[in-house]
PALOKE-372580 format. One line per 3 residues: number of its first residue (from 1); their letters; for each residue x negated, y negated, z of C-alpha. Coordinates in steps of 0.02 Angstrom, whole numbers, plus 50000, padded with zeros to 5 digits. Layout:
BEGIN
NUM	a	X/Y/Z; ...
REM end
This chain:
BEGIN
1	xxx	47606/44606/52028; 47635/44758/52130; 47798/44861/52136
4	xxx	47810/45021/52226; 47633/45076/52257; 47619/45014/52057
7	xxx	47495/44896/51979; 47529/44827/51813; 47356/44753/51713
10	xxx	47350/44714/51546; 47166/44728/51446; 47181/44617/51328
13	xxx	47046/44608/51142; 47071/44427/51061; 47034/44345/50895
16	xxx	46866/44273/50977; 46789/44152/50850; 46601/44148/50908
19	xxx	46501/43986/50922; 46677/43892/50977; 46732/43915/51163
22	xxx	46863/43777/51171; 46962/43877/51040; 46932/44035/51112
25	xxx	47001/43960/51290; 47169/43886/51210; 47181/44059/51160
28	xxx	47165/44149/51312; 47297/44021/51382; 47446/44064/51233
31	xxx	47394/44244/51290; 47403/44234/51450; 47578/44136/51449
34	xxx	47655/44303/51348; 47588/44427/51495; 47693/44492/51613
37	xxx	47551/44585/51732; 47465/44559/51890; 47303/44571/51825
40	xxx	47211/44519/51640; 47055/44584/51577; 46965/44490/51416
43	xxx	46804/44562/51342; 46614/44520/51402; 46558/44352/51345
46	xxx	46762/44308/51262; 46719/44132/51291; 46590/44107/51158
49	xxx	46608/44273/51060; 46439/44401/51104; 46357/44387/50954
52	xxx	46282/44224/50952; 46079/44267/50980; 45974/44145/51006
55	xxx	46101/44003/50993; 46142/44061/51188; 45999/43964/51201
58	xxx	46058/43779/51138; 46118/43651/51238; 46280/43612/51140
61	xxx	46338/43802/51174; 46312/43779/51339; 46393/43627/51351
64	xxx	46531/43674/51259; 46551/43837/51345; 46573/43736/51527
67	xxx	46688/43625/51445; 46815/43783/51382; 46785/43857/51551
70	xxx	46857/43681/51628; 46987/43666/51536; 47052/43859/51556
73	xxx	47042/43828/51736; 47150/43660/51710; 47266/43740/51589
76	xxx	47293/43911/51697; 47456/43942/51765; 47474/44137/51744
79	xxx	47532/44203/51919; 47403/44330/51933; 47190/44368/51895
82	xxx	47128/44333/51768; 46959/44401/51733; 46844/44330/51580
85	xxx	46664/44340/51497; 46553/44176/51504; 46362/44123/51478
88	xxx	46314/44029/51656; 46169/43929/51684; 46087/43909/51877
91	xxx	45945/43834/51910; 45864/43865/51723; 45917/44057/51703
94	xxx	46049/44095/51611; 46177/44227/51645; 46301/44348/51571
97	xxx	46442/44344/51681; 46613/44384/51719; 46725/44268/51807
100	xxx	46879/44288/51897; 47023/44146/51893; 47171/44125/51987
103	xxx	47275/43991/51926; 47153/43846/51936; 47033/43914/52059
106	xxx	46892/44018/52021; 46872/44136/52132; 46702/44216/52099
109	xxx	46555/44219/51966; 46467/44420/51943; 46315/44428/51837
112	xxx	46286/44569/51714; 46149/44694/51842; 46055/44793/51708
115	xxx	46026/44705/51524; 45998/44816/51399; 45855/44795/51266
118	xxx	45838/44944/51156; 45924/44996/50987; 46021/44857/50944
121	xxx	46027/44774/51115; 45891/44636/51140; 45999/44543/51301
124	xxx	45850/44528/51393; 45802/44416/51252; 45896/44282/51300
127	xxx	45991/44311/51491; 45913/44329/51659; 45947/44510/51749
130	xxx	46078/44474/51920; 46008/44616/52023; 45942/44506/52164
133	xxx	46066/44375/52155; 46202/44353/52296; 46228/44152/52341
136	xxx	46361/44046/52357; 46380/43891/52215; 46454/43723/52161
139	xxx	46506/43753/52006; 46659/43617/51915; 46688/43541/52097
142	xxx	46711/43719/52173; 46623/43796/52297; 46610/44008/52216
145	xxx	46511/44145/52265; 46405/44216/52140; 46324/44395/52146
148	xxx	46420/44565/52186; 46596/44534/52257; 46744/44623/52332
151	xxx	46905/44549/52283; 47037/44585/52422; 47236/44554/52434
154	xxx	47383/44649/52546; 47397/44767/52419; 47223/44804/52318
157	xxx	47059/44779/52315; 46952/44767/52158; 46770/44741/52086
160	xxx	46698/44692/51924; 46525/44760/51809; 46476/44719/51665
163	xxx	46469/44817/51513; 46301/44918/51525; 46314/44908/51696
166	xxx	46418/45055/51686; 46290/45155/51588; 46155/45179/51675
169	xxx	46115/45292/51828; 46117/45161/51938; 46279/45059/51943
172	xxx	46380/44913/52034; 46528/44988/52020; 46458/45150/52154
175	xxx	46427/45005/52277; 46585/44912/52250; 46702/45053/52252
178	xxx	46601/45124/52430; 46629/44945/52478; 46806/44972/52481
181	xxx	46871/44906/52285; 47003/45037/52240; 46981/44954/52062
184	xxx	46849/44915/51932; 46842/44812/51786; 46715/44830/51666
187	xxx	46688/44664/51518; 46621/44752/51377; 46545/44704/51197
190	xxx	46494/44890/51160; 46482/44921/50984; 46550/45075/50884
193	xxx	46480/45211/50792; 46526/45407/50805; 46576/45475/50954
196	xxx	46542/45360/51064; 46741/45312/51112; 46709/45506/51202
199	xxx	46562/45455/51273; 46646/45294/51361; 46793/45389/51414
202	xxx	46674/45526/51505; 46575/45391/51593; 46718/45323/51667
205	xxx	46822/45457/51686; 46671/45515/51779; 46658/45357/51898
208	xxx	46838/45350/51940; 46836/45545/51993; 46676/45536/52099
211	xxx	46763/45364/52174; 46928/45399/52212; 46969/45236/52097
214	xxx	47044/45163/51941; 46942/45064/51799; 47003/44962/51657
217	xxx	46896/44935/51524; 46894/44808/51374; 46765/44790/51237
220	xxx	46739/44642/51110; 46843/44642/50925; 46799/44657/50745
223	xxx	46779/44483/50761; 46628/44476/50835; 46477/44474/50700
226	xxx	46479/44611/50578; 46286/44568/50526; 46230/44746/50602
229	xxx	46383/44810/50701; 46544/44832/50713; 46649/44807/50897
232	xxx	46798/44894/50877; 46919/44814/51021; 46915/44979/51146
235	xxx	47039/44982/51297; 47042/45112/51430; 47122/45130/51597
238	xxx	47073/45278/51696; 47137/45334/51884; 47066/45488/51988
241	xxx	46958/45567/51830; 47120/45545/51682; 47131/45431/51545
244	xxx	47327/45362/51583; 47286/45211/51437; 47202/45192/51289
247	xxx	47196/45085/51129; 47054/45062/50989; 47140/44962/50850
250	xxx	47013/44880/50756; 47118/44732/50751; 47082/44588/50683
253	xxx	47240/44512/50768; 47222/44496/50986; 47288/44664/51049
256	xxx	47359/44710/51226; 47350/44856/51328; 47449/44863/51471
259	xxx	47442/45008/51597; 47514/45032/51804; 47380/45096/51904
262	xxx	47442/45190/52054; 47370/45118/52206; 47457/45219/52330
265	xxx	47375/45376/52236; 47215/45309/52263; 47208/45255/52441
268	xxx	47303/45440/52496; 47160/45528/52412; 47021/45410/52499
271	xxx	47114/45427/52680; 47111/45624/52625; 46915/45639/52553
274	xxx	46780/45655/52681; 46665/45653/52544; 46712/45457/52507
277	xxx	46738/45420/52699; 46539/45483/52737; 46477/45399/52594
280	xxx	46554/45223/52649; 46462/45236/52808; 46301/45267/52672
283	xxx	46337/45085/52589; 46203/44978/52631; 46251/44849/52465
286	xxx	46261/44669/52534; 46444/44592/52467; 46540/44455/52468
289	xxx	46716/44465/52524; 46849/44342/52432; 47048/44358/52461
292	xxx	47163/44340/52300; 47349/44334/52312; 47436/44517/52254
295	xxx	47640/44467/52241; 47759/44618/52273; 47870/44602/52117
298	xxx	47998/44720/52038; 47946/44770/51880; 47966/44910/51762
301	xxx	47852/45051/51758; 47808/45104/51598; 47708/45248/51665
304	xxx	47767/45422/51594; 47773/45577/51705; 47738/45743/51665
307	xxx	47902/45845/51714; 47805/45999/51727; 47626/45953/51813
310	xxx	47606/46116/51848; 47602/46204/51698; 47449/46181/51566
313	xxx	47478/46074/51436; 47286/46079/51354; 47172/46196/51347
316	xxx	47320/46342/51378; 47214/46488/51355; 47078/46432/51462
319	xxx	47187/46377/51611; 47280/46559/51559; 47106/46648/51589
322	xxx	47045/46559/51731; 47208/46603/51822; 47175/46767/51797
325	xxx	46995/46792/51813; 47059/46690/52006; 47180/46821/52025
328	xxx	47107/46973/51979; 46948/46926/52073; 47016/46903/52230
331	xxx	47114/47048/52231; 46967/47158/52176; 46865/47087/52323
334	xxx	46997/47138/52447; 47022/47319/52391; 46823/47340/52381
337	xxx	46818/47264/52567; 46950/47385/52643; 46892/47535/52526
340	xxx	47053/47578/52452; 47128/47593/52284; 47311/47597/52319
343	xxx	47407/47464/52327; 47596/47446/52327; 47699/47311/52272
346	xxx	47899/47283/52261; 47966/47264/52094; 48143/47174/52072
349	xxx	48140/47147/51883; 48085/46949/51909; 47976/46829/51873
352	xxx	47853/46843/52039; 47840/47031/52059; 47819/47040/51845
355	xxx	47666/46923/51871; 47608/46989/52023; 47610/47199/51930
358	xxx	47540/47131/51781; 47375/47044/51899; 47363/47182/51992
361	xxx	47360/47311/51806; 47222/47192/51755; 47124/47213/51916
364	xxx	47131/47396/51898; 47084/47390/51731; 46943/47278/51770
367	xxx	46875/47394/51896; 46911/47550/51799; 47025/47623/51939
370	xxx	47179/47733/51885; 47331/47636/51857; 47415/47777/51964
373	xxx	47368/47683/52100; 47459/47561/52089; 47623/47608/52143
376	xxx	47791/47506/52085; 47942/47510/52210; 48104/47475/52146
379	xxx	48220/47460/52312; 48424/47404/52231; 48551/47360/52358
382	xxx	48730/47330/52308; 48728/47168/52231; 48572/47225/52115
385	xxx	48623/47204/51927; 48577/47347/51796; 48476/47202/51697
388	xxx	48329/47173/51854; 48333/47361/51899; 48311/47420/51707
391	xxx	48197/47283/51687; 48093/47319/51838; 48076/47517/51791
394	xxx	48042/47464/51593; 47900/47373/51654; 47825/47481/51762
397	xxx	47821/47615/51639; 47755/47540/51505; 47626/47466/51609
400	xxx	47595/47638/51657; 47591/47636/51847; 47675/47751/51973
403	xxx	47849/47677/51985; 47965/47715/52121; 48143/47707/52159
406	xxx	48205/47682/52332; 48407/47627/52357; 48431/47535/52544
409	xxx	48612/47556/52520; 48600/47673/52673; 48470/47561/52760
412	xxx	48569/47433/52744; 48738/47492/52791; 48668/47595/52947
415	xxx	48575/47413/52998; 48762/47313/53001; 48816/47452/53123
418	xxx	48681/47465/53258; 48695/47269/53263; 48897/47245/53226
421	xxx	48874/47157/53096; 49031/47154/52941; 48987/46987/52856
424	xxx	48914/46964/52696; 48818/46816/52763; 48604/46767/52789
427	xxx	48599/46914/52908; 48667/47029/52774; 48522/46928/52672
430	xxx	48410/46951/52763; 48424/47152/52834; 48399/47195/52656
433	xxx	48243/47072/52641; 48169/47145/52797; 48194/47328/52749
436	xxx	48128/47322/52579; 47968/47262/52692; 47983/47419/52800
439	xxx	47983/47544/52659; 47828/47458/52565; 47729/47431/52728
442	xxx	47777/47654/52778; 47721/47682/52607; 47535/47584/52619
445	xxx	47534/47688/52788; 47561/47830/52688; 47454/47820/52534
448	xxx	47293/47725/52647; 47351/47558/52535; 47402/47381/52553
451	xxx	47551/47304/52524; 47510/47148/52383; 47654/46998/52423
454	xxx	47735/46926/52280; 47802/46765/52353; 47735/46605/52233
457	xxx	47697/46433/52310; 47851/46354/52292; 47934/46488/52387
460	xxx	47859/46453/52507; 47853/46276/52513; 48049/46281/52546
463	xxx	48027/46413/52659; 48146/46522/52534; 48091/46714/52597
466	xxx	48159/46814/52728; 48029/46776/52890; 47968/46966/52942
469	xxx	48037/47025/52770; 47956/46979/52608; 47863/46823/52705
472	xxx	47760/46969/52740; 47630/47065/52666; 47435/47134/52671
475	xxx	47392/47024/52544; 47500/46860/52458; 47446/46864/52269
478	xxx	47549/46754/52192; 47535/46621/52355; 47435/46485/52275
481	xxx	47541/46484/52105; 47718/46383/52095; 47853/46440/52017
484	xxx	47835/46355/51865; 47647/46400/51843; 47718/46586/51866
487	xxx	47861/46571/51736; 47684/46501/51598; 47594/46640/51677
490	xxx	47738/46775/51603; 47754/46689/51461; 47599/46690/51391
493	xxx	47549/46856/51454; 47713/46895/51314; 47605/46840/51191
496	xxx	47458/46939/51233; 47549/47131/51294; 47647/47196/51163
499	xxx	47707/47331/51223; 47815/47241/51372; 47828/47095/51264
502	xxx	48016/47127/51243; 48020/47151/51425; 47941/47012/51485
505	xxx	48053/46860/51391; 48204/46942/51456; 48145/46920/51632
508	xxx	48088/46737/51584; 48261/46732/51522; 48355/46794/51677
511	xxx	48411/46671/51814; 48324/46681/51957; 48382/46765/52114
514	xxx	48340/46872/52263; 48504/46976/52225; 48537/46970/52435
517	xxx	48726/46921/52367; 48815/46967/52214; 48800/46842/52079
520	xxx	48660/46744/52181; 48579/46607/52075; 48440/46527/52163
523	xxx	48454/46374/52067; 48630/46333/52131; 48556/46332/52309
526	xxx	48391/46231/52291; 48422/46147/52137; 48318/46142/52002
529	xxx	48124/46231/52013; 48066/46094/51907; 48123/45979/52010
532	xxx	48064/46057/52157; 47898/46067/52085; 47896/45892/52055
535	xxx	47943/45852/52206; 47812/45961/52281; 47665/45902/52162
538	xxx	47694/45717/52199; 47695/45757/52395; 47538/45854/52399
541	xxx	47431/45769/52258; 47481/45598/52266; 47558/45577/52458
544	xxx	47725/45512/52404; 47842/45483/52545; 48030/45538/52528
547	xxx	48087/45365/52459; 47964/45348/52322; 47994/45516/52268
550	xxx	48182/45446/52258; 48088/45322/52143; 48052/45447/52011
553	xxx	48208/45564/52027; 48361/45442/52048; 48462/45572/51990
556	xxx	48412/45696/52124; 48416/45631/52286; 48510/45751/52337
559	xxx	48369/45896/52291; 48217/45779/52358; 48323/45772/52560
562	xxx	48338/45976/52523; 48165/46004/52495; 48082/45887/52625
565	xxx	48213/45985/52732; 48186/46148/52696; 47969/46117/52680
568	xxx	47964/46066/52862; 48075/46157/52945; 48016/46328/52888
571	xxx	47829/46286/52928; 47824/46429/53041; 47838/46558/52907
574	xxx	47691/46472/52821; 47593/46471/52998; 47605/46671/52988
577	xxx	47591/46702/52816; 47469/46837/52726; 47311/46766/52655
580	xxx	47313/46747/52466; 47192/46667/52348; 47196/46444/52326
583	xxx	47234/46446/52126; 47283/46238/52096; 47202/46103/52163
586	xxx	47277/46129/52352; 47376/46270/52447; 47510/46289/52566
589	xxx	47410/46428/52687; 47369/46371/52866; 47205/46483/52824
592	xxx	47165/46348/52696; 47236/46173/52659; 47378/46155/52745
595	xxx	47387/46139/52932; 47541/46072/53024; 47605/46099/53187
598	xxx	47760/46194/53157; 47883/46102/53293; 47831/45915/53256
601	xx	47929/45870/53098; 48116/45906/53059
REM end
């Protein structure tokens, strides 16, 4: 089942009753016929139950266990895979194994690699280790390769360990996922005690980051014997180093997890990582290839998205701090490089030049340099309101910089008349942008400074700054933040500076606008920031195209044609921009992560 780049899997925990496969396969099949999903994942050994000991070794288990297989295979008609836990004989070893059904034909047997034996696990007690097995079977009248297998289909490609397999520091999964499976599933029977749900989740989140991959994971029930543990039904899905599914219930009841894996995600990030490309050439693991049958089927994702990826939503004061200590730090190394401590900066009263003051206050204060040197211009034209220019000066005082006032009213006016120019129109814009530019660029000739940019990443993205105005700086601080992130940014820092707190949630509070036109609201131009920083995340992180995008924002088309627009026509400002430090996981700069020719898209 596959739907826009989706996946849906469900990880199902039943009510195994050990010591009685045929019951445990009737199950499976009522389960399976209330699943909507592409792919189902039972627990390690959920034909027999895990617990049995030493009756793995009887003949009647065996027996029986081959029979329940049969008649799940008989009995199948879920339009999907369907991956389950089995003991399998072969020529007088036995194995713990996964197998994977489709419909009535199994399409592969993997044996558990690494068996462990200490603590409570004695599986080397009883079942042969699969390390050097790869050959290809009769087993129930089929012919089904048995060892390490990928599973391919038009869509995905997936692998299976199990259980311990994942724990040690030597796993099938590595192999499987270099072999090109974009998805692991892992049959478990680990049993609980404290803390160890964490551990789980950090080995896999782990393997999935380091992979580029997804992995759904499904442990054995209470029902299992309680004699000297207890298995507590765990479920996890994990894509690209996040937990995006998880359930421990306890149940004594079968349980379901389903989850949509994003499969488009993970194949942009392995076309995008030469880390993953030079290890596949690295991958010397002997596989067996096997095709499965993937169906393109609308469904419903259930998958929630964050409406503000940018902004921190754990761990705020650490992401807070580490923004800063970014900041700050690269700043500090460029003023120690050119030997200066002036810097100048324009100050309009909003959100990007308030974050951009307060980062550069905190540098100075870092370094112990006077905060005189830091010097605040304050440059109104007409359609400036009282509230950004009070603002702006409020700040800068309290902040205890030099602050400046410098009108273009003049500049402006004397500009229309050398080029005959009346309207109130983007050239009227954009004199005013470009002259603001001039004054701070004469005045870091003046003091021996540098003029710090306050332009944020999302800015930039739409190409929204005058090109030779303020496009242009010595140095882009606020480059590698988006405008959300900056709007967090001068919110917390409210918290944390008294003294402009007042200040600073009016600003958050004030629409946004360059003030190039009275009554300018950015907003009403662009649409929405958070939706533009949406839009923005999904292309860079994920590689969404334009219609998928659509996908997510049916109600904003309109802003998601504006943006893709706007982001590649105005490349070439991007092309010249100032350097500035990476702060998220990518960056717009042509000096960094971003490099685009700037007359091939439109």
């Amino acid at each position: 089942m596959y739907n826009n780049g989706f996946i849906k899997v469900a990880v199902v925990t039943p009510s195994v009753k050990v010591s009685r496969p045929m019951e445990n396969a009737i199950e499976m099949i009522e389960i399976l016929n209330e699943i909507e999903a592409g792919m189902v994942l039972f627990p390690e050994l959920s034909i027999t139950g895990y617990s049995l000991e030493d009756m793995f070794y009887h003949t009647s288990i065996m027996k029986k266990s081959e029979e329940a297989i049969k008649y799940f295979l008989d009995n199948n008609t879920f339009d999907g895979v369907v991956v389950f836990g089995a003991p399998f004989e072969y020529k007088g070893m036995l194995y713990n194994v996964a197998m994977v059904a489709e419909q009535g034909k199994l399409l592969g047997i993997i044996p558990k690699m690494f068996l462990p034996h200490t603590g409570e696990f004695y599986e080397k007690r009883w079942f042969a280790d699969g390390v050097d097995v790869q050959f290809e079977i009769e087993f129930l009248g089929q012919s089904v390769p048995f060892g390490s297998i990928v599973f391919n289909s038009d869509h995905y490609s997936f692998g299976v360990e199990v259980c311990a397999d994942m724990w040690g520091p030597l796993n099938p999964s590595a192999n499987l996922y270099l072999s090109g499976a974009e998805v692991m599933l892992n049959l478990s029977a680990s049993n609980e005690f404290i803390n160890k749900t964490e551990s789980r989740k950090l080995l896999i989140n782990a393997s999935t980051f380091r992979h580029k991959g997804a992995y759904i994971y499904c442990s054995a029930g209470v029902n299992e014997s309680t004699g000297a543990n207890v298995f507590g039904g765990d479920k996890i899905v994990s894509e690209m180093g996040a937990i995006i599914a998880h359930k421990q219930d306890f149940s004594f009841d079968a349980e379901v997890l389903y989850a949509d894996i994003d499969i488009a995600y993970l194949k942009h990030v392995r076309r995008s990582n030469g880390w993953f490309k030079d290890a596949r050439k690295r991958n010397k693991m002997n596989v067996f290839e096997v095709d499965f049958t993937s169906n393109e089927i609308e469904f419903e994702i259930n998958r929630k998205f964050d409406k503000t990826p940018f902004v921190p939503k754990n761990n705020i004061k650490e992401a807070f701090d580490q923004i800063t200590s970014i900041q700050t730090s690269a700043l500090l190394r460029r003023l120690k490089h050119i030997n200066t401590q002036k810097t100048i900066v324009g100050l309009s009263g909003g959100l990007d030049s308030t974050l951009a003051l307060i980062q550069m206050v905190k540098t100075y204060e870092r370094a112990n340099y006077d905060l005189k040197g830091i010097i605040a211009v304050s440059m109104p034209s007409y359609p400036t309101s009282d509230r950004t220019k009070n603002n702006a000066k409020k700040l800068a005082k309290q902040l205890g910089v030099t602050f400046m006032e410098k009108p273009i009213h003049d500049i402006v006016d004397s500009q229309m008349l050398i080029i005959d120019h009346e309207k109130k129109d983007v050239t009227y814009e954009n004199i005013q942008a470009r002259a603001r530019t001039n004054i701070l660029l004469n005045l870091a000739n003046k003091h021996n400074g540098i003029v710090i940019g306050t332009g944020d990443m999302t800015e930039t993205a739409l190409g929204w700054c005058t090109y030779g105005g303020d496009q242009f700086a010595h140095y882009g601080l606020n480059a590698g933040i988006p405008k959300t992130l900056v709007r967090f940014m001068v919110k917390e820092y409210a918290n944390y500076l008294p003294e402009v707190k007042d200040c600073l949630i009016d600003i958050v509070n004030t629409p946004i606008s360059p003030e190039l036109l009275p009554d300018q609201v950015t907003e009403d131009t662009i649409g929405s920031y958070e939706i533009n920083d949406f839009i923005m995340y999904r292309y860079l992180k994920f590689g969404d195209s334009i219609e998928r995008i659509k996908t997510f924002l049916p109600d904003s088309e309109e802003i998601v044609d504006n943006f893709f627009r706007r982001f590649y026509k105005n490349q070439f400002k991007r092309n010249t921009m100032p350097e500035g430090p990476k702060v998220i996981f990518t960056s717009l700069s042509s000096h960094s992560d971003f490099r685009i020719a700037s007359d091939v898209f439109k």
